[in-house]
Biopython code that builds the backbone (N, CA, C, O; Angstrom):
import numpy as np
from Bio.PDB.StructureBuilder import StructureBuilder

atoms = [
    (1, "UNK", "N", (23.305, 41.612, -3.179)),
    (1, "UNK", "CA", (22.499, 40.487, -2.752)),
    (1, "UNK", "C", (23.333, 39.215, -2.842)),
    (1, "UNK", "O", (23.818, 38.760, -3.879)),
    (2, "UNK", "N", (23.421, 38.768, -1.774)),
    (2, "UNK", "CA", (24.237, 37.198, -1.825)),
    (2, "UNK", "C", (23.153, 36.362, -2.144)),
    (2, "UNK", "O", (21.935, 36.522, -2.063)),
    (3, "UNK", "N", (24.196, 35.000, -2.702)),
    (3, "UNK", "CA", (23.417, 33.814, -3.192)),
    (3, "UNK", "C", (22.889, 33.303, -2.034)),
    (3, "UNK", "O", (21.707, 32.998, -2.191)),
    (4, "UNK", "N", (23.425, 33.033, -0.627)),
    (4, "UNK", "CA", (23.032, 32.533, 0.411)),
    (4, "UNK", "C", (21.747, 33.058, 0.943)),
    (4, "UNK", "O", (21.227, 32.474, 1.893)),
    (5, "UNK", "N", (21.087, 34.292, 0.325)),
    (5, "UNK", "CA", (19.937, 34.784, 0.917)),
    (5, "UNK", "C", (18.752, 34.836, 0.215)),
    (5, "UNK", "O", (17.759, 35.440, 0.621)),
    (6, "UNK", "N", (18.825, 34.147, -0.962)),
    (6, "UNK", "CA", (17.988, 33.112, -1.607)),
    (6, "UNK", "C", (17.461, 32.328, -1.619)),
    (6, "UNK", "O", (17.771, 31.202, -2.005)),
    (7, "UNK", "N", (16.305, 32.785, -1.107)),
    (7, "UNK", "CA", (15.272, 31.435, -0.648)),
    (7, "UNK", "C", (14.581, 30.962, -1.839)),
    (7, "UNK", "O", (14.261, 31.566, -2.863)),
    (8, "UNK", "N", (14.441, 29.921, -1.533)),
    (8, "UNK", "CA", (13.664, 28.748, -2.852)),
    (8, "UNK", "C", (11.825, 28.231, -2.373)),
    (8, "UNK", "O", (11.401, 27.282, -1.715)),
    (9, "UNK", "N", (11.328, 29.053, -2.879)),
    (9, "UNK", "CA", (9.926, 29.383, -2.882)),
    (9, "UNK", "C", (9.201, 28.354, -3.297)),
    (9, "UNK", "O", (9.948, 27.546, -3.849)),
    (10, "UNK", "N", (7.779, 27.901, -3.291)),
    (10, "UNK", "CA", (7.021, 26.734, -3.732)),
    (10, "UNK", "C", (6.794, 27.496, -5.436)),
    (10, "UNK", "O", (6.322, 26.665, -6.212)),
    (11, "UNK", "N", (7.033, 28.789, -6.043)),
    (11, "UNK", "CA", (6.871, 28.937, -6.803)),
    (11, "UNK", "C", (8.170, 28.965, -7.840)),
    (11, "UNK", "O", (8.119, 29.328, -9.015)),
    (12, "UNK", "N", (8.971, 28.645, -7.353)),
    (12, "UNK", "CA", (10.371, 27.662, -8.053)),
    (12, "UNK", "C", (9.719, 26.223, -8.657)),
    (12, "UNK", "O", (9.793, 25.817, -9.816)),
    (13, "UNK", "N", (9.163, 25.684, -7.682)),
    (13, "UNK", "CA", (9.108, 24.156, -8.314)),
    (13, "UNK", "C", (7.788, 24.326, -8.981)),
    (13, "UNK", "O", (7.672, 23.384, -9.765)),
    (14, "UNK", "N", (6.738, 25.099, -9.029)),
    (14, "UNK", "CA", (5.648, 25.251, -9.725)),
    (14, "UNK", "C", (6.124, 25.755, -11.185)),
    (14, "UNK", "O", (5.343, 25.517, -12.107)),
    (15, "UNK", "N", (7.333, 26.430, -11.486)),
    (15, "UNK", "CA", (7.537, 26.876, -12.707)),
    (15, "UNK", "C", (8.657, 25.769, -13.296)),
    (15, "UNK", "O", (8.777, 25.747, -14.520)),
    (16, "UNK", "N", (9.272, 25.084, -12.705)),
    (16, "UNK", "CA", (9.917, 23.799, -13.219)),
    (16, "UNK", "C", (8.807, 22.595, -13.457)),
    (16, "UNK", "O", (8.894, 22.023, -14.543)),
    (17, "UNK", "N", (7.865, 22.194, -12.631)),
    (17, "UNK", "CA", (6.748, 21.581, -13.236)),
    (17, "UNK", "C", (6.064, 21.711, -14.205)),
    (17, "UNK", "O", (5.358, 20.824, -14.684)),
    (18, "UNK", "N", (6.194, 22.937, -14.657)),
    (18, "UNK", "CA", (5.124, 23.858, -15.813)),
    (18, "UNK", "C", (5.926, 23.764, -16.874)),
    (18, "UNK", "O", (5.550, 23.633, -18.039)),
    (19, "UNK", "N", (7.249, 23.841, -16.413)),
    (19, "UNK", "CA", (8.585, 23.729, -17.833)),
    (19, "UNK", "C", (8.704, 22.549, -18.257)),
    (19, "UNK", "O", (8.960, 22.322, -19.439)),
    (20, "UNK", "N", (8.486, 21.297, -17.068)),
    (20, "UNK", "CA", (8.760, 20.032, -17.506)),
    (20, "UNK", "C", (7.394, 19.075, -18.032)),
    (20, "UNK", "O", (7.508, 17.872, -18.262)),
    (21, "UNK", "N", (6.242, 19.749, -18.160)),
    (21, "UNK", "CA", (5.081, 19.219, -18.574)),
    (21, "UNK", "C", (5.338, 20.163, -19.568)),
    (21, "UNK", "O", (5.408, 19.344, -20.484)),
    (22, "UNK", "N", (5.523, 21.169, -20.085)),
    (22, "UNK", "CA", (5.953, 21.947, -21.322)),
    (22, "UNK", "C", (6.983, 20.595, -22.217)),
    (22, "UNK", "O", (6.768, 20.001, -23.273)),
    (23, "UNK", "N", (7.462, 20.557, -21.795)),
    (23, "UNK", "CA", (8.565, 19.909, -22.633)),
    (23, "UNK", "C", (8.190, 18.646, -22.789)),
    (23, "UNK", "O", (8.575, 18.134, -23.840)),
    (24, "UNK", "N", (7.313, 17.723, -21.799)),
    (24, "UNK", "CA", (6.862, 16.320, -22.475)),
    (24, "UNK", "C", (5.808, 16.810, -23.328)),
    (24, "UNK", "O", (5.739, 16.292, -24.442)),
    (25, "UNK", "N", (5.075, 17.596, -23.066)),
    (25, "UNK", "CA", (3.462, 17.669, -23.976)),
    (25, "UNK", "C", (4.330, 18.349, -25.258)),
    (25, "UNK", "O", (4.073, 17.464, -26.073)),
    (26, "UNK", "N", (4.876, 18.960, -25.742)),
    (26, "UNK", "CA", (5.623, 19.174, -27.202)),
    (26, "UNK", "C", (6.509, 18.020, -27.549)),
    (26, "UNK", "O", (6.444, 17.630, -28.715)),
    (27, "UNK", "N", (7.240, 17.472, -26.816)),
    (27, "UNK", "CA", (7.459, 16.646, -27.401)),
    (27, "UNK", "C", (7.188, 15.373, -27.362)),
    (27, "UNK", "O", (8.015, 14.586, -27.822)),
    (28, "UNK", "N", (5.551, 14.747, -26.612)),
    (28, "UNK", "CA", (5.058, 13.664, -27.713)),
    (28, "UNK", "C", (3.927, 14.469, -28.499)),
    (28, "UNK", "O", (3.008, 13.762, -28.911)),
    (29, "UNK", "N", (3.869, 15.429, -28.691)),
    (29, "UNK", "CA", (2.747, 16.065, -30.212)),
    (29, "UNK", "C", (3.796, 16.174, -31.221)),
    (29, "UNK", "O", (3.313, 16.213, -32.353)),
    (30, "UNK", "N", (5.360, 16.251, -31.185)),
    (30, "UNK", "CA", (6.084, 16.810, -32.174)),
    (30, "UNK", "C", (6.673, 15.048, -32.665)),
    (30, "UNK", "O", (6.336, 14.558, -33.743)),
    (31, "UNK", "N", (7.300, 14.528, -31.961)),
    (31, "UNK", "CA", (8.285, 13.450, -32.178)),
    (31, "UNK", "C", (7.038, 12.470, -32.419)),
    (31, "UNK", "O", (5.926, 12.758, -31.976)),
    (32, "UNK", "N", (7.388, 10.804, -33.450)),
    (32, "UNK", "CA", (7.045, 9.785, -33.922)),
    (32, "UNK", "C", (7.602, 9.195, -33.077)),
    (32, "UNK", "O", (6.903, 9.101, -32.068)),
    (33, "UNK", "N", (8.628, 8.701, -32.991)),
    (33, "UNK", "CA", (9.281, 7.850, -32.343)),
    (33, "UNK", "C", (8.598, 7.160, -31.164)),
    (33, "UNK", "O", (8.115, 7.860, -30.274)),
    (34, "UNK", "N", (8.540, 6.020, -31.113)),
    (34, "UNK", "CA", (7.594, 5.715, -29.792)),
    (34, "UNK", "C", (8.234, 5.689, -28.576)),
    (34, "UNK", "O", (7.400, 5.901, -27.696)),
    (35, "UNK", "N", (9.735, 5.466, -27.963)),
    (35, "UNK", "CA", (10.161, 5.295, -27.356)),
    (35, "UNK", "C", (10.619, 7.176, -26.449)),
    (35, "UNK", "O", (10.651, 7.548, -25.276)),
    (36, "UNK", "N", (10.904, 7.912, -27.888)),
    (36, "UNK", "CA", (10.883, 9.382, -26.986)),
    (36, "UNK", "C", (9.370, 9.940, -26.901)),
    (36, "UNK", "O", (9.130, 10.953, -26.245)),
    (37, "UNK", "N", (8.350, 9.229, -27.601)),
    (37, "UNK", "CA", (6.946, 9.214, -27.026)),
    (37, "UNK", "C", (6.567, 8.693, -25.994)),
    (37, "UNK", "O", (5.524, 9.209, -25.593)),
    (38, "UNK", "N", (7.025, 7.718, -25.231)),
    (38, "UNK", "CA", (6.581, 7.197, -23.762)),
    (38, "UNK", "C", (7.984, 8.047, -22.901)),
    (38, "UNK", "O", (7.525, 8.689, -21.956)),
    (39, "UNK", "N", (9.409, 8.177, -23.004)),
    (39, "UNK", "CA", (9.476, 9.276, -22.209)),
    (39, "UNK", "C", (9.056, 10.757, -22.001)),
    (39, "UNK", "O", (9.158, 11.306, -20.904)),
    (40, "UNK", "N", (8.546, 11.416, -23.186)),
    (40, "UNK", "CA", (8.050, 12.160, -22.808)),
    (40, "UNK", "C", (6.921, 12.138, -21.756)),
    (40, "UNK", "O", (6.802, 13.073, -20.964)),
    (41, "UNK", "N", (5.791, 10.687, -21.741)),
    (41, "UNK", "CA", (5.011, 10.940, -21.182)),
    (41, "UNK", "C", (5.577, 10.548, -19.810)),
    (41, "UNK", "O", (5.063, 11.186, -18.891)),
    (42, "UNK", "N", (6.292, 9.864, -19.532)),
    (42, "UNK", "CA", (6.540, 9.706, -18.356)),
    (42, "UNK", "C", (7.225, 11.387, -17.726)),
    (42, "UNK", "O", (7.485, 11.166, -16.543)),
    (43, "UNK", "N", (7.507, 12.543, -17.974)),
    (43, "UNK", "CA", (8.630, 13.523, -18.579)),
    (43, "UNK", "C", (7.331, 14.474, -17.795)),
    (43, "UNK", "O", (7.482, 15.445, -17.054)),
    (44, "UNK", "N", (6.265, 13.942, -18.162)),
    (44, "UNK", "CA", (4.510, 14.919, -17.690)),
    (44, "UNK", "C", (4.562, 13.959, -16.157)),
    (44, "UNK", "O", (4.768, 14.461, -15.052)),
    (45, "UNK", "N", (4.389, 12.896, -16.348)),
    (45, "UNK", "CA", (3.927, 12.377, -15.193)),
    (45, "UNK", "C", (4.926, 13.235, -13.981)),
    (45, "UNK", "O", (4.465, 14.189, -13.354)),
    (46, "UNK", "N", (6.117, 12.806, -13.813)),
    (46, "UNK", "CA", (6.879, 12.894, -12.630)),
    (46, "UNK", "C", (6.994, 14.760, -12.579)),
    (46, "UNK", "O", (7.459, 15.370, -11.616)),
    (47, "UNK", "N", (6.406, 15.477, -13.960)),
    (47, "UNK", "CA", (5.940, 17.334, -13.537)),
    (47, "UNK", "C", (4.689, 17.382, -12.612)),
    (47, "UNK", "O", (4.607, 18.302, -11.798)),
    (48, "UNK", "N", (3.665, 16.395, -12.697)),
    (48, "UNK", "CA", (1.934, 16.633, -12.016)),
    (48, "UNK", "C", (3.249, 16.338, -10.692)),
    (48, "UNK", "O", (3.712, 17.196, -9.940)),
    (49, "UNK", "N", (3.601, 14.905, -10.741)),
    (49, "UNK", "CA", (4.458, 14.473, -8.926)),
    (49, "UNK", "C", (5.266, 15.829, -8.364)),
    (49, "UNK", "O", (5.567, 16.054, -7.192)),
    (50, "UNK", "N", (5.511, 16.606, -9.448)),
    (50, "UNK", "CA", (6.335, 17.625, -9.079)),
    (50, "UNK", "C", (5.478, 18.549, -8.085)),
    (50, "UNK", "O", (6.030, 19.028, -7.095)),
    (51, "UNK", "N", (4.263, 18.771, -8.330)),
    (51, "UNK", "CA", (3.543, 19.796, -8.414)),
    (51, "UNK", "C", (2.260, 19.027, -7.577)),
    (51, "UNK", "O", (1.213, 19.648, -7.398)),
    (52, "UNK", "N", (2.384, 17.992, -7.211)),
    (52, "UNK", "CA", (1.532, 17.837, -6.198)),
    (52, "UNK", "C", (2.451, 17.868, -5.092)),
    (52, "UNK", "O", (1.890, 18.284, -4.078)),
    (53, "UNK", "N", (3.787, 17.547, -4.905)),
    (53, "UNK", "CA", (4.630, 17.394, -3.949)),
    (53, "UNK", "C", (4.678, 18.842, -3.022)),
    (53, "UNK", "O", (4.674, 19.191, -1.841)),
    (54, "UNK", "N", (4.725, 19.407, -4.337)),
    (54, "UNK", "CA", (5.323, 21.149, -3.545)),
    (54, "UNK", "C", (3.593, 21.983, -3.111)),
    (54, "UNK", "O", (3.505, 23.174, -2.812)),
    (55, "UNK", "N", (2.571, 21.164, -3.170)),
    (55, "UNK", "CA", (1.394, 21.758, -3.005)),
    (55, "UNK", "C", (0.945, 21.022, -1.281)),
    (55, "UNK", "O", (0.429, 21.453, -0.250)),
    (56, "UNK", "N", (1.471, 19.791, -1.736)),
    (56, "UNK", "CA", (1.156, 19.199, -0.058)),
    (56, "UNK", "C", (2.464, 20.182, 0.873)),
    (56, "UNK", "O", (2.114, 20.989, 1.734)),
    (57, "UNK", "N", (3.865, 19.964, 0.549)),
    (57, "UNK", "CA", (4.587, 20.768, 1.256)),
    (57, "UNK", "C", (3.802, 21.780, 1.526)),
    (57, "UNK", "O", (3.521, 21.752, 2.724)),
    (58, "UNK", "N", (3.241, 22.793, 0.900)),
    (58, "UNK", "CA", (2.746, 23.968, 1.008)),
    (58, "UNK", "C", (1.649, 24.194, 2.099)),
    (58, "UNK", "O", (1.595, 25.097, 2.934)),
    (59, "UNK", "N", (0.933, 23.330, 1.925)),
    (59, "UNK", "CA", (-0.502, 22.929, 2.608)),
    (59, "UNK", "C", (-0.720, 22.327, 3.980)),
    (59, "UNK", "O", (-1.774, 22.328, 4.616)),
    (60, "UNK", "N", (0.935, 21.598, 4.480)),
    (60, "UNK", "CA", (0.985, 20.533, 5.668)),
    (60, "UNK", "C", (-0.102, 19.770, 5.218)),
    (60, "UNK", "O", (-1.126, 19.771, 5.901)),
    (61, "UNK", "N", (-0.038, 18.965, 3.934)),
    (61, "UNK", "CA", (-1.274, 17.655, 3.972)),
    (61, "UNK", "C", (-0.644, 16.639, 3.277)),
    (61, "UNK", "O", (0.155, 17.024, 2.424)),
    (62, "UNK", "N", (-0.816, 15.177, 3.439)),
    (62, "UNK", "CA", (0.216, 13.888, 3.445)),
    (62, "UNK", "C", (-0.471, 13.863, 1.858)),
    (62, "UNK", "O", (0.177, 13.402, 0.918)),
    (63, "UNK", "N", (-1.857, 14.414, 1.680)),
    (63, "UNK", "CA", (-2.666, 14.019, 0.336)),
    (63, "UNK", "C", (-2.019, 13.904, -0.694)),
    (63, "UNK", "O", (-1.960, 12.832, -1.295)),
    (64, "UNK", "N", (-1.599, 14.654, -0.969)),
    (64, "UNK", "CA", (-0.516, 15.064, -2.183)),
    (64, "UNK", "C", (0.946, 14.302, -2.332)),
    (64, "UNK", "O", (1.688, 14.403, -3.309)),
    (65, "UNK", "N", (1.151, 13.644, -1.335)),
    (65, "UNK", "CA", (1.994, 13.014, -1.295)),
    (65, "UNK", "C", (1.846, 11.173, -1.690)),
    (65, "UNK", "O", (2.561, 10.415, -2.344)),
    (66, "UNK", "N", (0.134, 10.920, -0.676)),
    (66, "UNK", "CA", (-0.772, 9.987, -1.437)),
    (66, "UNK", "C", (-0.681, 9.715, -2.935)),
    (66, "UNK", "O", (-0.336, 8.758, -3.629)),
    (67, "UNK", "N", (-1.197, 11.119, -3.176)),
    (67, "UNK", "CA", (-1.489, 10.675, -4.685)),
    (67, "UNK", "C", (-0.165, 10.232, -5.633)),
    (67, "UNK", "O", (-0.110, 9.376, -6.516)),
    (68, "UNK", "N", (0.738, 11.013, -5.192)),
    (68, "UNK", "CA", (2.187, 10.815, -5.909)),
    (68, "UNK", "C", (2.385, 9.601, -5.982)),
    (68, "UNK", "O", (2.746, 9.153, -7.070)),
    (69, "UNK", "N", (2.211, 8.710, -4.856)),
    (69, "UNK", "CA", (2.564, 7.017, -4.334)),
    (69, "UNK", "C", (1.433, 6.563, -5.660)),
    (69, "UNK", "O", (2.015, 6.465, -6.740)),
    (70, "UNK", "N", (0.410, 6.373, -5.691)),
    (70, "UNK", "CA", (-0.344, 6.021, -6.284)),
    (70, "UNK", "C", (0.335, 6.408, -7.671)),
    (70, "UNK", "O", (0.734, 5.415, -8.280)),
    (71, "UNK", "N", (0.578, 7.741, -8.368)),
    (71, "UNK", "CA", (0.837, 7.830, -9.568)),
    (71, "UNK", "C", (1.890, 7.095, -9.906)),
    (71, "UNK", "O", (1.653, 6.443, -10.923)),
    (72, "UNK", "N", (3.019, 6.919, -9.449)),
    (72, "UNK", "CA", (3.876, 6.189, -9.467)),
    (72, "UNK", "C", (3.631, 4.642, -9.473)),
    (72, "UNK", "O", (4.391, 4.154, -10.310)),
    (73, "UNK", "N", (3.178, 4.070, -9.114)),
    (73, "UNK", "CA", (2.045, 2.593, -9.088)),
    (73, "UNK", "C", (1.765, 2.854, -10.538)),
    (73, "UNK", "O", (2.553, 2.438, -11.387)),
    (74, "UNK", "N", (0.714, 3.503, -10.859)),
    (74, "UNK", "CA", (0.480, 3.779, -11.878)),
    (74, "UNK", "C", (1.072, 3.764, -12.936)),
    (74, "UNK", "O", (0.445, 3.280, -13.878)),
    (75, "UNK", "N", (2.587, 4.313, -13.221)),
    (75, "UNK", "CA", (3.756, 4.495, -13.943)),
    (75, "UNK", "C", (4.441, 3.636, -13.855)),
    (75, "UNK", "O", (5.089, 3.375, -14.869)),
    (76, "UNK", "N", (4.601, 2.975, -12.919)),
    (76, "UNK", "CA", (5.287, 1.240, -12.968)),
    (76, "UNK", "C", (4.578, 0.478, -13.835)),
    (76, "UNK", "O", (5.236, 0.142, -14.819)),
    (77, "UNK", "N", (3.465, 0.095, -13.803)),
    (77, "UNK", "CA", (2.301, -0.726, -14.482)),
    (77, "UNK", "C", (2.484, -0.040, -15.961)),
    (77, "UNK", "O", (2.591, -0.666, -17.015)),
    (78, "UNK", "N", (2.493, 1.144, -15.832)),
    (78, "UNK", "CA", (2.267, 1.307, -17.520)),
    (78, "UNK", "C", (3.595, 1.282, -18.216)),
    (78, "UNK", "O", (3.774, 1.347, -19.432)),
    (79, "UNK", "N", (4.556, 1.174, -17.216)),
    (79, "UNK", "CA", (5.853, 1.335, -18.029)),
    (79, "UNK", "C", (5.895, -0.236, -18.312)),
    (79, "UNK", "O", (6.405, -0.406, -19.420)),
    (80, "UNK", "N", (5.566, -1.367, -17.749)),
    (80, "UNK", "CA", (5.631, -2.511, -18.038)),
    (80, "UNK", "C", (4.918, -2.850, -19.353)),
    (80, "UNK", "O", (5.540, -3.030, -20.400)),
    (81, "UNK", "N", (3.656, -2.925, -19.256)),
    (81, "UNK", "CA", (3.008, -2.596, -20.490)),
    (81, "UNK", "C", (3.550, -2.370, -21.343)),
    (81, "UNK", "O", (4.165, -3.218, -21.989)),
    (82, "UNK", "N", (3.486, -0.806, -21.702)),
    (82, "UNK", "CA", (4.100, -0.331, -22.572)),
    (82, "UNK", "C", (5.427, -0.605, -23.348)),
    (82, "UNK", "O", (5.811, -0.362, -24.492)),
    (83, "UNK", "N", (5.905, -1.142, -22.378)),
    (83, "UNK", "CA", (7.412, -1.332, -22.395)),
    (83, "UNK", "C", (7.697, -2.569, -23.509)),
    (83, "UNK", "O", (8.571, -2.629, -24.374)),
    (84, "UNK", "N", (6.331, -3.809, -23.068)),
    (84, "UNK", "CA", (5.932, -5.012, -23.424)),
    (84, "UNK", "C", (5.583, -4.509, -25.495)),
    (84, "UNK", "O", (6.140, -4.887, -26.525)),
    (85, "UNK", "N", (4.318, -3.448, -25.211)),
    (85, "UNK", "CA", (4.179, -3.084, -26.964)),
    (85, "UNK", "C", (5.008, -2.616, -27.297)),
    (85, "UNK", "O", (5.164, -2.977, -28.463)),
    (86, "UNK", "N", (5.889, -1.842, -26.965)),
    (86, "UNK", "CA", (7.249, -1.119, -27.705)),
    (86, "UNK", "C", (7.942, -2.515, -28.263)),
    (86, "UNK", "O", (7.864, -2.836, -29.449)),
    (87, "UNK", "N", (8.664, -3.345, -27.218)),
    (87, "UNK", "CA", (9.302, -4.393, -27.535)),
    (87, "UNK", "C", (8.941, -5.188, -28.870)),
    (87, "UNK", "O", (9.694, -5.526, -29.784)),
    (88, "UNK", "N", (7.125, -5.454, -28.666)),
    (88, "UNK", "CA", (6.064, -6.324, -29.772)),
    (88, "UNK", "C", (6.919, -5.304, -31.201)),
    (88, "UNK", "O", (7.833, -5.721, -31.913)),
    (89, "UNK", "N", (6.284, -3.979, -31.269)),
    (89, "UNK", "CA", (6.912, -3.743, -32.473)),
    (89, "UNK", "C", (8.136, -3.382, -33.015)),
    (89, "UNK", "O", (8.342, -3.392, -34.229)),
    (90, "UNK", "N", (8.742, -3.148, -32.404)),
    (90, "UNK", "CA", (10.099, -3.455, -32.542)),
    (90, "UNK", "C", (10.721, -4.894, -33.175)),
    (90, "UNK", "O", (11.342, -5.039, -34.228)),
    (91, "UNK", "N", (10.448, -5.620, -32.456)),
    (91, "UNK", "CA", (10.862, -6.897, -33.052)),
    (91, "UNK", "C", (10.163, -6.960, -34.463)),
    (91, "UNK", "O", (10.936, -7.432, -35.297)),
    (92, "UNK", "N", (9.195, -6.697, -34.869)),
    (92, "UNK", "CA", (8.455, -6.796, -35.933)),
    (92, "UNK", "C", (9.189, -6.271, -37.629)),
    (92, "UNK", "O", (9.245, -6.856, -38.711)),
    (93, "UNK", "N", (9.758, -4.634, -37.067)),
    (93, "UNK", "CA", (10.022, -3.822, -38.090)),
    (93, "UNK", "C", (10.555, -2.481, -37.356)),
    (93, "UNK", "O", (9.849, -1.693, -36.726)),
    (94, "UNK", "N", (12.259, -2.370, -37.618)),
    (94, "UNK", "CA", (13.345, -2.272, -36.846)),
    (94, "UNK", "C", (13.167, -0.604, -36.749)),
    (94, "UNK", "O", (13.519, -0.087, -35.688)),
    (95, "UNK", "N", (12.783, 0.020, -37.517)),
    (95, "UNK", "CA", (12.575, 1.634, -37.377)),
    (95, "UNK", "C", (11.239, 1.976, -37.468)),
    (95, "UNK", "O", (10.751, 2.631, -38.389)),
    (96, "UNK", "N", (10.523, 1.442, -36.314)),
    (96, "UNK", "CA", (9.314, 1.234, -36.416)),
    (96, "UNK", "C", (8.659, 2.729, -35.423)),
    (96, "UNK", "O", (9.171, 3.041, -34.348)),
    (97, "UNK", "N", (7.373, 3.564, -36.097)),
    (97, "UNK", "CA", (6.953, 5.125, -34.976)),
    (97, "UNK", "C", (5.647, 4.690, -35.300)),
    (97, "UNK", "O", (5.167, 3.753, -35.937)),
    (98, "UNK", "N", (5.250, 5.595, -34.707)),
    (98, "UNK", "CA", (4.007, 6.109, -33.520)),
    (98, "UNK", "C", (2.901, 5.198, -34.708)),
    (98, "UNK", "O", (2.023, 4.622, -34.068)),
    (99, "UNK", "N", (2.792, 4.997, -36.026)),
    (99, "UNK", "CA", (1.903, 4.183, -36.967)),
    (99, "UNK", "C", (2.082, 3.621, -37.497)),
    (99, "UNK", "O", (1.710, 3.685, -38.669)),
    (100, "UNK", "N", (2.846, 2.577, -36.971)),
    (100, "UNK", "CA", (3.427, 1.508, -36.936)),
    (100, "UNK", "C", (2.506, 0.705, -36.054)),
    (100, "UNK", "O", (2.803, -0.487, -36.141)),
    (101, "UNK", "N", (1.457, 0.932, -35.202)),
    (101, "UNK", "CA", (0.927, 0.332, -34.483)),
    (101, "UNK", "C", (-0.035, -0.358, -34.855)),
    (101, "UNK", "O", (-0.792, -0.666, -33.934)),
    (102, "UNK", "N", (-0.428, -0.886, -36.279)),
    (102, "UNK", "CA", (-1.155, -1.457, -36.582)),
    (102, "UNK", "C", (-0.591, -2.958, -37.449)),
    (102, "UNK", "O", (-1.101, -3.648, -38.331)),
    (103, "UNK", "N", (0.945, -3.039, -36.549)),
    (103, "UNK", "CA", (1.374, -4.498, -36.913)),
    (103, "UNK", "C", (1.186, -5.526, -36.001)),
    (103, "UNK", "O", (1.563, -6.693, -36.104)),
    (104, "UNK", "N", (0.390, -4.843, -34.839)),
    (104, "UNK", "CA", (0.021, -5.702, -33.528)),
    (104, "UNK", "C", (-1.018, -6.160, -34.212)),
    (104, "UNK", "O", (-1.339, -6.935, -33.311)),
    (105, "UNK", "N", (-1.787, -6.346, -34.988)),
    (105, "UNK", "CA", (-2.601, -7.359, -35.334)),
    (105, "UNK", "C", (-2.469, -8.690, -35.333)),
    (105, "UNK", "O", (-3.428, -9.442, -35.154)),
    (106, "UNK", "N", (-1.319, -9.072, -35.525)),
    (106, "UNK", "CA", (-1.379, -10.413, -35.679)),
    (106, "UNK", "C", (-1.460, -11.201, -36.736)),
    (106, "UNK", "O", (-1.501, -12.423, -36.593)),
]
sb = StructureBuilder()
sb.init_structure("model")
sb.init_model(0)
sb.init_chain("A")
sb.init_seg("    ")
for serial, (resi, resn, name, xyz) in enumerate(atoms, 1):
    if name == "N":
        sb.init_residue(resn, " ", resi, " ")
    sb.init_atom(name, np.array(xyz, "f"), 0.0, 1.0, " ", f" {name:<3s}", serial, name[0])
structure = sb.get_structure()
């Protein structure tokens, strides 16, 4: 069997989506750290984009491709945010995780 006669199936990228939402969802339940806690979640997000992408491919429908645009919107905005409280505690207290979040008080 040659490599050239290897076709790459919608169920290739359905099991790399499944691996890469595997790997953010363990590691923000396992890690403190807040910063490999928001990549992980971003780590889930762009697995669902994975996996809506290869479902519209699949389907001939732009929908799935919609929603991706939108999630991404979505992930801009929260990376700003977020990006904004990470910074807040950080400056606060220099090896600062996940309960640490109650120096945003003020």
């Amino acid at each position: 069997m040659s490599v050239a006669a290897l076709e790459v199936t919608a169920n290739y990228y359905l099991v790399v989506g499944a691996l890469l939402f595997t790997i953010g969802s363990v590691g923000l339940l396992l890690r403190r750290n807040v910063l490999v806690m928001f990549m992980c979640v971003e780590l889930m997000l762009n697995a669902a984009n994975l996996t809506f992408v290869t479902f519209a491919r699949e389907l001939d429908d732009v929908g799935g491709q919609v929603i991706v645009f939108f999630t991404l919107v979505v992930a801009a905005a929260e990376v700003a945010v977020g990006l904004a409280i990470i910074v807040a505690i950080f400056r606060r207290r220099r090896g600062a995780t996940a309960d640490d979040v109650h120096l945003l008080r003020g």
